[in-house]
N, C-alpha and C positions, 0 to 999 in steps of 0.2 A: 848639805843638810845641816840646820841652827838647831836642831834637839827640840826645835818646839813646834815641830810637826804634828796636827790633830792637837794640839793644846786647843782650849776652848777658853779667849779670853775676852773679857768685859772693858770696853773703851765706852770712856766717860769725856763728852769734849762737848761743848756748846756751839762752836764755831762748825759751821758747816764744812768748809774749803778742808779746815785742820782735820777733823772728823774722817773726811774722806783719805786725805792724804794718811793718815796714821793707820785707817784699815787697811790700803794699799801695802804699806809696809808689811803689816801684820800679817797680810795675805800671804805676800811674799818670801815671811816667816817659814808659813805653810799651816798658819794659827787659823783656826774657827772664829771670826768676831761677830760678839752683841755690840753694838752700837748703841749708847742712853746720849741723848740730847737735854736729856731732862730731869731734874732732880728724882721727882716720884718715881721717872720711867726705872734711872739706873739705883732708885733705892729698890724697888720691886724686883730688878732683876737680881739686886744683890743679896736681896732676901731668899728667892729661889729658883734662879738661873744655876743649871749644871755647868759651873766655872773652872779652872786650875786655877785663874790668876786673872789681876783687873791693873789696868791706866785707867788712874783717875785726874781729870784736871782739874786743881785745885779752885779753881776759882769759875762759875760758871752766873754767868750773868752777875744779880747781883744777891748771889745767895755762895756756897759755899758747900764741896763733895764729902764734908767729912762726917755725915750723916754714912753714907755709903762707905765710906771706911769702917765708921761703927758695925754695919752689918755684916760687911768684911770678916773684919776678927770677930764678930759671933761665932760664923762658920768656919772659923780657919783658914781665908783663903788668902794667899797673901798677891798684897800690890804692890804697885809704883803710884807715887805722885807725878804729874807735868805738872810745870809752871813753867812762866817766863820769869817770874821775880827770884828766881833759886830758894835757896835754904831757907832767904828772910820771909817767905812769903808760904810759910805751914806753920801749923802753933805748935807750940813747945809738946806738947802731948801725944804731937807724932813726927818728933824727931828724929825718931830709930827706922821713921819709914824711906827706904831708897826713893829718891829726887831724882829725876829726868827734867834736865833742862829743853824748853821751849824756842826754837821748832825741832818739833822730831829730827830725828838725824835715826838712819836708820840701825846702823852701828851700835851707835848709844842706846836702841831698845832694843838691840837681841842682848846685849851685855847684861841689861838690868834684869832682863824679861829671863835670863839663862841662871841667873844670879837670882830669881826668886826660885826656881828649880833645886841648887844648889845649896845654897845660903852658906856660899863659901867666896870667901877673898879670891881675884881673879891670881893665878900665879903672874909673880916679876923676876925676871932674869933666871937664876937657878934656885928660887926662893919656891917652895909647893903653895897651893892653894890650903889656905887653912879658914877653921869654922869662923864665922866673920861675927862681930857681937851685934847685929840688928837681929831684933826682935820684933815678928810679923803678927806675935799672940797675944801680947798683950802692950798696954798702952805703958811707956815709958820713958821718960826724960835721961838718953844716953851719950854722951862724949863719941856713939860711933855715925856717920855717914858714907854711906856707900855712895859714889857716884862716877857716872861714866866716863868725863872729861877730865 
């Protein structure tokens, strides 16, 4: 059991193939997924889809998710970014948001996906989990990046 049983999460992905594969995951999670293929579709759901938490793919054709982030933190709900380009490839404005590198790996989104549940440091060695400084509320330029690899 990954603690994210009945979560209800929003996947944002353009690509079909990837799409499916990431709900797969999800599923596997034991996560409830809305699926947006499309800017409007997952600004609408972001607007008012019953969420805990969303993957957004940074880059979707040739337009860009962070519309749907903005709706995000209206309501409080906090995400993950995918990309393939990593860190360089989100604007400075939402740097505090966890990064999921591109392709899924499914490892690397229970981490993140448990880690927006949490909003704690994973523990290392005999080190405890402590409050980690990303910020899901508000838009911030921070020195912190969470990431699974």
């Amino acid at each position: 059991m990954s603690g994210l049983q009945g979560r209800r999460v929003l996947l944002v992905e353009d690509e079909s193939l990837v799409a499916m594969l990431g709900e797969d995951m999800l599923l596997d999670l034991g996560c409830e997924v809305e699926i947006a293929m499309r800017l409007d579709k997952a600004v609408a759901l972001a607007r008012g889809a019953d969420l805990d938490m969303a993957i957004l793919d940074v880059n979707l054709g040739d337009t860009c998710s962070y519309p749907v982030a903005d709706a995000l933190f209206e309501r409080g709900i906090p995400f993950i970014f995918a990309t393939g380009y990593g860190l360089s490839g989100i604007e400075p404005a939402y740097n505090a948001i966890p990064v999921m590198q591109k392709p899924y790996q499914v490892a690397q989104m229970e981490r993140l996906l448990r880690h927006l549940l949490t909003c704690k440091t994973p523990p290392k060695g005999n080190m405890p989990s402590l409050p980690c400084g990303c910020s899901f509320w508000a838009k911030i330029v921070g020195p912190y990046q969470i990431r699974a690899d």
